[in-house]
C-alpha positions in Angstrom: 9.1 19.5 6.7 10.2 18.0 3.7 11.2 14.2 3.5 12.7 12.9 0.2 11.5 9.2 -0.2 13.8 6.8 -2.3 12.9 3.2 -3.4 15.8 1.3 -5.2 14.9 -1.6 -7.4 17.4 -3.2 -9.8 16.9 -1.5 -12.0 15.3 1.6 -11.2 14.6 4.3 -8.6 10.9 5.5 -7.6 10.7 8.8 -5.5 9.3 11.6 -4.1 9.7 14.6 -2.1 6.5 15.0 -0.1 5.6 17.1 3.5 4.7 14.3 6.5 2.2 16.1 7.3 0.1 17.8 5.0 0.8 14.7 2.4 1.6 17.4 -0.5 3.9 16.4 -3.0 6.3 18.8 -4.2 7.8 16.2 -6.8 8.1 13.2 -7.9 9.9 10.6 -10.3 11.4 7.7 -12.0 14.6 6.5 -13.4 14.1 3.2 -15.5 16.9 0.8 -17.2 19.2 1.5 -15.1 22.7 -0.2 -15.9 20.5 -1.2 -19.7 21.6 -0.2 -23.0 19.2 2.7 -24.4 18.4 4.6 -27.6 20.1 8.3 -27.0 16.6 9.5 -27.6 14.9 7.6 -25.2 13.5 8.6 -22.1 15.2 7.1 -18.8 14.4 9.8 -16.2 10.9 11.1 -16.1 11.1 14.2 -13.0 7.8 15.8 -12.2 7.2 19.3 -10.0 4.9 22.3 -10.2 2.7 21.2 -13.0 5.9 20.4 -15.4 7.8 17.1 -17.0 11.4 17.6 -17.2 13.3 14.2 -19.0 16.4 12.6 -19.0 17.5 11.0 -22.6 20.0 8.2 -22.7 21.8 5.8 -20.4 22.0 5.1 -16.6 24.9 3.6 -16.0 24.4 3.3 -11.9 21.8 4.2 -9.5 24.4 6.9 -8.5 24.2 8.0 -11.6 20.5 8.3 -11.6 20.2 10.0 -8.3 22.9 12.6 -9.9 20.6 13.0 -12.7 17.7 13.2 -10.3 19.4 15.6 -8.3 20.1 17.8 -11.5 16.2 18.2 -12.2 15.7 18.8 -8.9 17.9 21.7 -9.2 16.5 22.9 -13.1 13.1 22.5 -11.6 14.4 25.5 -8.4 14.5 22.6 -6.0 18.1 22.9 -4.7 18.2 19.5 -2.6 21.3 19.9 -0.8 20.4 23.4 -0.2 16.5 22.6 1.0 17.1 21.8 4.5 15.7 18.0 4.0 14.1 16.2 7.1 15.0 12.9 6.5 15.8 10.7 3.2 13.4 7.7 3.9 14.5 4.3 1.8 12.0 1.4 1.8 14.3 -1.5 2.1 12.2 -4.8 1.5 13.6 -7.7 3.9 14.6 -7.0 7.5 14.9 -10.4 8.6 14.9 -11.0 12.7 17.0 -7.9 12.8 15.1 -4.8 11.7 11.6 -4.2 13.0 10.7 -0.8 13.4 12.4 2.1 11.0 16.1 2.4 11.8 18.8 5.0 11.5 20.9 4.2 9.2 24.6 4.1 9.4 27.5 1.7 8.1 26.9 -1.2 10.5 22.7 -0.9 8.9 23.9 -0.4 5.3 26.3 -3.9 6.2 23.2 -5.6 7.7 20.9 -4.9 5.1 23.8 -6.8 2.4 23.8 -9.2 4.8 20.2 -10.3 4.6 20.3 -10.6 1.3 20.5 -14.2 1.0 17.1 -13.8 2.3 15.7 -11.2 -1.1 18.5 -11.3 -3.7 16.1 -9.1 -6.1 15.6 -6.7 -3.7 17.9 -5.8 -0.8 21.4 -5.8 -3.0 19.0 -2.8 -5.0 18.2 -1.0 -1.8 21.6 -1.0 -0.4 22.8 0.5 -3.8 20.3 3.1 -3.5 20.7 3.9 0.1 24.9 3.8 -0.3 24.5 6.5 -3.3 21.7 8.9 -1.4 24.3 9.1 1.7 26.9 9.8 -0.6 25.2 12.8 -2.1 23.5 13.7 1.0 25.8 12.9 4.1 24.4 15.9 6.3 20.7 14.6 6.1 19.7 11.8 8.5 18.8 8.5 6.3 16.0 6.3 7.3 15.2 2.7 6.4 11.4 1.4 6.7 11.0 -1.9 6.0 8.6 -4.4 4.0 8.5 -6.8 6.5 7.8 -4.8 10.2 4.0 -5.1 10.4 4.5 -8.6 10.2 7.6 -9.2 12.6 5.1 -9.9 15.8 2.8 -12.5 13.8 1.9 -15.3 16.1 4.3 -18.5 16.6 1.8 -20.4 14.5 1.4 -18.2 11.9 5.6 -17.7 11.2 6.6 -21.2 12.0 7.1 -23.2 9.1 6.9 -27.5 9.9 10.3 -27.8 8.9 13.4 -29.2 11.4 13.6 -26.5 13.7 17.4 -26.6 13.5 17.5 -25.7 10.6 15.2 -22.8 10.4 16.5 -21.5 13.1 20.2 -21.8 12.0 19.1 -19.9 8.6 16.2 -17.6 9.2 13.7 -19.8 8.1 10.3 -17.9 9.0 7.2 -16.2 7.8 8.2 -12.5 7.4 5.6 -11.4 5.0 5.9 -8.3 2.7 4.3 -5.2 1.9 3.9 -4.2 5.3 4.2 -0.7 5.0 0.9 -1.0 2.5 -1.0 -2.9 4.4 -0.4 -1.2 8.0 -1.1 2.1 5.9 -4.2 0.9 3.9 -5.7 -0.5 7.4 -5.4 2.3 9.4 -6.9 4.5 6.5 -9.6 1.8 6.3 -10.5 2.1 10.0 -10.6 6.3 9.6 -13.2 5.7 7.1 -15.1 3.5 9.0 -15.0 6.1 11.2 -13.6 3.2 14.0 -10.6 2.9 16.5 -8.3 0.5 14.7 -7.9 -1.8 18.1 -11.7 -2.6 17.9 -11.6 -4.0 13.8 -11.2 -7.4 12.2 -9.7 -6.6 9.0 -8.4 -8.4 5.9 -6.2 -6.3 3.2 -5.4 -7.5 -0.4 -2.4 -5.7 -1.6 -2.8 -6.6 -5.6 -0.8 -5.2 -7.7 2.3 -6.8 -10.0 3.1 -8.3 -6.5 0.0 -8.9 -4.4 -0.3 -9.9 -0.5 -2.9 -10.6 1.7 -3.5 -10.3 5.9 -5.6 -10.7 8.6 -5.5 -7.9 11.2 -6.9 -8.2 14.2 -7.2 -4.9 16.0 -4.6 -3.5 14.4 -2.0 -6.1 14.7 -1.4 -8.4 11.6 -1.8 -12.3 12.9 -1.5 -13.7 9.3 -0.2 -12.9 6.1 -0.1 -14.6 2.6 4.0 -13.9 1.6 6.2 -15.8 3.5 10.2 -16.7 4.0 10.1 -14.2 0.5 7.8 -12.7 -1.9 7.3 -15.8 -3.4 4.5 -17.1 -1.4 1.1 -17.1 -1.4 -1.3 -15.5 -4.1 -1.0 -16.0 -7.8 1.1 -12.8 -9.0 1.8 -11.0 -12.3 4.6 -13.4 -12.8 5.1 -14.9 -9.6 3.6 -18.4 -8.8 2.6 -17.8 -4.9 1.9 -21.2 -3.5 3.5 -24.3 -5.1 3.8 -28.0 -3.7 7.2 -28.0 -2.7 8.2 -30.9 -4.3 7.8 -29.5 -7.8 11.3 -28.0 -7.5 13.0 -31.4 -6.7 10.8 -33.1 -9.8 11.9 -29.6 -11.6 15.4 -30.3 -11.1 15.2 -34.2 -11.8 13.1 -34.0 -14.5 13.9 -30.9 -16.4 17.2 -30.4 -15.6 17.0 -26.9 -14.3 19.6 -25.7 -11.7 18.5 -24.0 -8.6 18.5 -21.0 -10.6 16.4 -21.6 -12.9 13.9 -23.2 -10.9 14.1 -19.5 -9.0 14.0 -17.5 -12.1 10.8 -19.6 -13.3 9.6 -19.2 -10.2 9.8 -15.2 -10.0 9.9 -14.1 -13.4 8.2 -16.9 -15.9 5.3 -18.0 -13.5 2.1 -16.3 -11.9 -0.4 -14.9 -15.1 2.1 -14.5 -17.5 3.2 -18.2 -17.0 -0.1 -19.0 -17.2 -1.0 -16.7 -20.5 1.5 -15.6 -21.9 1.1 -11.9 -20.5 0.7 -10.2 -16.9 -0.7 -6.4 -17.6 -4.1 -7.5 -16.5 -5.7 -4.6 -19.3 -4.0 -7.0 -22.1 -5.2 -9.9 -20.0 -8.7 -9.2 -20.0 -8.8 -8.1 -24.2 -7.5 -11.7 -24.3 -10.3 -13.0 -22.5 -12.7 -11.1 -23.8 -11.3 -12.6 -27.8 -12.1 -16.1 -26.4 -8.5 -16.7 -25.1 -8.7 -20.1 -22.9 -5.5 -19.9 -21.7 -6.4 -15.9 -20.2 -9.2 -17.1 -19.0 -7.9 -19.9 -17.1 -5.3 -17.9 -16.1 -7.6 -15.4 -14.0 -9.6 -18.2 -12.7 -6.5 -19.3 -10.5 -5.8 -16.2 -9.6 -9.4 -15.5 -8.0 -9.7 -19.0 -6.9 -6.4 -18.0 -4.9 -7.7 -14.7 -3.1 -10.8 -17.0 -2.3 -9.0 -19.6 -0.6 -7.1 -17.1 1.3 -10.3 -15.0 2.0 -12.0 -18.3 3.5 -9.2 -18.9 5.8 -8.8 -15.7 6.8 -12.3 -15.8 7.9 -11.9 -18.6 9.6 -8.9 -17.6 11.6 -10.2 -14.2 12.1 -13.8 -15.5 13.4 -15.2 -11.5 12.9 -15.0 -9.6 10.1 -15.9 -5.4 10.1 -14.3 -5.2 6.8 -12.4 -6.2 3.4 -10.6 -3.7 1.7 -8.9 -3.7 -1.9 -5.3 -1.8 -2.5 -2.8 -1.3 -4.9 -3.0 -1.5 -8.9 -4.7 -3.8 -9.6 -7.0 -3.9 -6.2 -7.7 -0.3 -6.8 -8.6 -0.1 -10.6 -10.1 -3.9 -11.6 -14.0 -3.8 -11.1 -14.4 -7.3 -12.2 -11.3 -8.6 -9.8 -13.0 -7.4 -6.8 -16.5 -8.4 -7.8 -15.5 -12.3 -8.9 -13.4 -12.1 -5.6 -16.5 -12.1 -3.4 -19.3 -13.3 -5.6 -21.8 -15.5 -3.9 -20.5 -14.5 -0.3 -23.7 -12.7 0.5 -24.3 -15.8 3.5 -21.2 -14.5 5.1 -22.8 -10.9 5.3 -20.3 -10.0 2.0 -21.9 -8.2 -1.1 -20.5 -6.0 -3.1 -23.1 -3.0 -4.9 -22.3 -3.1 -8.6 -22.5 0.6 -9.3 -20.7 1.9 -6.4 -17.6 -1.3 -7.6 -17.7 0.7 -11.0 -17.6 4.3 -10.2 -14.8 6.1 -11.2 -13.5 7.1 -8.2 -10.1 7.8 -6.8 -10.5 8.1 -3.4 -10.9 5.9 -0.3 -14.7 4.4 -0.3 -17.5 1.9 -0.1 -18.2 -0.7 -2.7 -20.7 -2.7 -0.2 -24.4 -2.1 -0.1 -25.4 0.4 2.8 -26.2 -2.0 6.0 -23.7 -4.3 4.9 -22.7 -6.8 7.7 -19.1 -6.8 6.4 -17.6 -2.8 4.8 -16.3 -3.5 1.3 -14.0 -0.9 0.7 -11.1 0.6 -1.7 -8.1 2.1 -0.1 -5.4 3.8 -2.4 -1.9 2.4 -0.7 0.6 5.6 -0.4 3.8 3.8 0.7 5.5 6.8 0.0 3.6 8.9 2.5 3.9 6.1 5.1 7.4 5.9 4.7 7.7 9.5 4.7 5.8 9.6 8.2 8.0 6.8 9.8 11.3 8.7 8.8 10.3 12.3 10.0 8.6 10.5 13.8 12.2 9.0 13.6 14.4 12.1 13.3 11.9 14.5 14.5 
């Protein structure tokens, strides 16, 4: 089988073209800038298959442009797509509101939904729909499959989605918990329990998704009962340049005080906040030269941001009572030694250590970073969202 996986942003398309079930990647890309003015030289479409680089120079005008262009390397690469016999064309589609909990079939009344939540993500889902509109366009013989951010999280407990607002009014507007990066973390936990070598029903877990965007939960046997992102991706830990958790009433002093509109308290919010609010940059690499040059405002920087994933650590603990294991995923959770070490440094009371050799090994695949006889598994979990979605599109049509 052969499933061609597709994620829209706004400006730019990741994918791949991977088999469910061996996990092999035949190919795999990126259009950037889409709908930006370029150089005619410059690189927009990076395609990549049997050992080789093909480019695109020059503009993107539309994502249906780029998944022409796509298409056309597919093609120069021997990879005929319309002629390949494709599975499924699997779309991760970030917000899903009340209305989409498991991966759906997609047809016109979906594609309609989807726009209409969102009011609920307006950097994400107007993106995916584009993407999703163009693919079926191109592809109208191959069944199309949306997976969505927010599923693991749709059966969180009452307490955990309910936020102490009137209930009116959330109810009349969608006002919930819905967390994000689902498909990570349902992935990364069940690859965390096969290491462990441990049914996934019998495992306390907490994930931390960290990359650009980062995430946390609390699993209990294999069902997500609390998650750090909330109503939108807004909430919750300190992000590359999102500010997670906020008093609310900064936005009301925001708007008296500063005279910013709705949105541009969203836009400082989302774009100008998190560590590059904080220092100015939000590649954690240039982050930590700073620091290392005696930058204060670096180094205060990533001492909010680990005394976020603390605070959520502790109250994970708490509301998980048992704890088999902590695992680290994404960019950031996958590649920083000194993230993961500051994260649970002095936790050794709680049965949490981390073994300072094994945290700096250069290693790629799933493993220990705790000390053999550990009370609580440390471990590193490379996320493949692509492979999940991939999986989740080919049970669907298959």
């Amino acid at each position: 089988m052969q499933v061609l996986v597709l994620n829209s942003g706004s400006s730019s398309i990741k994918y791949q073209l991977l088999d469910p079930d061996s996990a092999a990647v035949a190919a795999s890309g990126l259009v950037s800038r889409i709908g930006e003015q370029v150089a005619s030289d410059a690189p927009t479409v990076e395609h990549h298959s049997a050992g080789r680089t093909l480019e695109h120079h020059g503009a993107v005008p539309d994502h249906a442009a780029g998944l022409r262009i796509v298409f056309d390397l597919f093609a120069r690469s021997g990879q005929d797509l319309a002629a390949a016999g494709l599975t499924a064309v699997g779309h991760r589609v970030v917000h899903g509101g009340e209305v989409f909990y498991r991966p759906t079939l997609i047809d016109d009344a979906v594609v309609r939904s989807i726009d209409e939540l969102s009011s609920l993500a307006p950097l994400h889902n107007p993106a995916n729909v584009t993407g999703i509109e163009s693919a079926r366009a191109l592809l109208p013989d191959v069944p199309q499959v949306a997976v969505f951010d927010t599923a693991f999280f749709h059966g969180l407990p009452d307490a955990a989605k309910t936020y102490a607002i009137d209930a009116k009014v959330a109810a009349a507007h969608g006002i919930r918990r819905y967390g994000f990066h689902g498909t990570s973390h349902e992935y990364v936990s069940e690859q965390a329990a096969r290491l462990l070598g441990r049914d996934p029903e019998d495992l306390n877990q907490i994930v931390f998704h960290l990359g650009n965007g980062a995430s946390a939960s609390a699993i209990r046997g294999g069902r997500a009962v609390d998650t750090s992102m909330g109503l939108t991706p807004l909430e919750g830990l300190v992000m590359g340049t999102r500010s997670g958790d906020i008093d609310p009433g900064i936005i009301p002093h925001l708007a008296r005080t500063a005279g910013l509109d709705i949105d541009g308290i969203d836009d400082l919010l989302n774009r100008d906040s998190g560590i590059k609010g904080l220092s100015g940059v939000n590649d954690f690499r240039e982050l930590f030269r700073l620091i290392d040059s005696g930058d204060r405002a670096a180094r205060l920087a990533y001492q909010v941001y680990v005394h976020r994933l603390r605070r959520y650590l502790g109250a994970y603990l708490v509301e998980l009572g048992r704890v088999d294991a902590i695992t680290f995923t994404a960019g950031v959770g996958e590649n920083n030694v000194r993230v993961r070490a500051d994260a649970l440094a002095g936790l050794e009371r709680f049965g949490i250590s981390v073994d300072p050799n094994r945290n700096a090994a250069k290693d790629r695949a799933a493993r220990y970073i705790s000390p053999d006889g550990a009370e609580v598994a440390v471990l590193v979990v490379p996320t493949n969202e692509e492979l999940a979605i991939a999986r989740a599109a080919a049970r669907l049509v298959t």
